[in-house]
C-alpha positions in Angstrom: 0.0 0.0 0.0 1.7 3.0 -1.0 0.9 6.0 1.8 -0.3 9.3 0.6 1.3 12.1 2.9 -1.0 14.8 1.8 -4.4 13.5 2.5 -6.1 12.8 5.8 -5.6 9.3 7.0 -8.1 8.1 9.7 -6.0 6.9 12.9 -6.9 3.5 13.2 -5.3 3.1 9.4 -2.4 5.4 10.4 1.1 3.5 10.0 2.9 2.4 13.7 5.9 5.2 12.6 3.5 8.2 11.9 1.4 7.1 15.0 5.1 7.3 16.6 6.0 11.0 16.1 2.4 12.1 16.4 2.7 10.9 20.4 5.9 12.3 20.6 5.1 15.8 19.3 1.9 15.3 22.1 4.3 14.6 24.6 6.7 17.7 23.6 3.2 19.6 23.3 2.5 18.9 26.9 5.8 18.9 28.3 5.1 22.6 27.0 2.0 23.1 29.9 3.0 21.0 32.1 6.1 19.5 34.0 5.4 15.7 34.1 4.9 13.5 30.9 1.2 12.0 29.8 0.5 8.6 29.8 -0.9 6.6 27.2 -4.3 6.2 29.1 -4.4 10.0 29.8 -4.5 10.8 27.0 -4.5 8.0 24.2 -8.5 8.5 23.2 -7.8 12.7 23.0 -5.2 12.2 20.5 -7.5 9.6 18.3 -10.4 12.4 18.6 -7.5 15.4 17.7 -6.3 13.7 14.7 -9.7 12.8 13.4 -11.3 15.7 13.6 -8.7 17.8 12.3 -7.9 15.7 9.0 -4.0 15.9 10.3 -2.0 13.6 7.5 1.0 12.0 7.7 3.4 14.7 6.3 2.1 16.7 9.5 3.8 14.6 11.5 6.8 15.2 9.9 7.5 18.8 10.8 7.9 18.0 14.6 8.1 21.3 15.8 5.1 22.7 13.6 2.6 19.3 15.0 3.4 19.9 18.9 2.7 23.8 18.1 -0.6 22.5 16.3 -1.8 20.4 19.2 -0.9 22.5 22.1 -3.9 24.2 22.0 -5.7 21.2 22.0 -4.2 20.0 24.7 -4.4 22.7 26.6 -6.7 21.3 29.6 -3.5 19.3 30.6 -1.9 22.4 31.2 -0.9 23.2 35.1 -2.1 26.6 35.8 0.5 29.3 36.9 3.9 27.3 36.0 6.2 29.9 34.7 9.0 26.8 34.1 6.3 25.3 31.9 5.9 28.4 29.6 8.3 29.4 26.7 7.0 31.8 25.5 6.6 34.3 28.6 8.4 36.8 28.6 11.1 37.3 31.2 10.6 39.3 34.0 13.1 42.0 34.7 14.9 41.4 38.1 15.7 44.4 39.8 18.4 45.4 41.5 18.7 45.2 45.6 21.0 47.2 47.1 22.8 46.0 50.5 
């Protein structure tokens, strides 16, 4: 069977390699929100639901960085509320200066 990269491919049909990068970009993702990896079980039926609903295919999954930037919004409710380690993109607070 010879895999087309550019049309959506329902997950169940989705080759073990694709399915491979598309739970390690998750993982990146919420290692983005949160400190402490998902589990399969946490969130294993979210990712089947993500990927179905937005017709990802498999050369989405090949831009690493681009996926886990595409599902972080999705995965958002895994997120640990006020975790400045946990967020990139915050800018850095200016530290001032104490005087002794």
């Amino acid at each position: 069977m010879h895999l087309q990269l550019n049309t959506h491919i329902p997950f169940a049909q989705l080759p073990t390699p694709a399915r491979f990068f598309y739970w390690l970009s998750a993982t990146v993702a919420i290692g983005l929100l949160r400190p402490w990896p998902p589990t399969p079980e946490e969130i294993g039926e979210d990712l089947i639901r993500i990927w179905d609903e937005q017709k990802y295919t498999p050369a989405d999954v090949r831009d690493f960085s681009r996926m886990a930037d595409r599902l972080k919004p999705h995965l958002a409710k895994y997120a640990v509320k006020d975790s400045p380690a946990w967020f990139p993109n915050r800018p850095e607070r200016k530290r001032r200066k104490t005087e002794n």
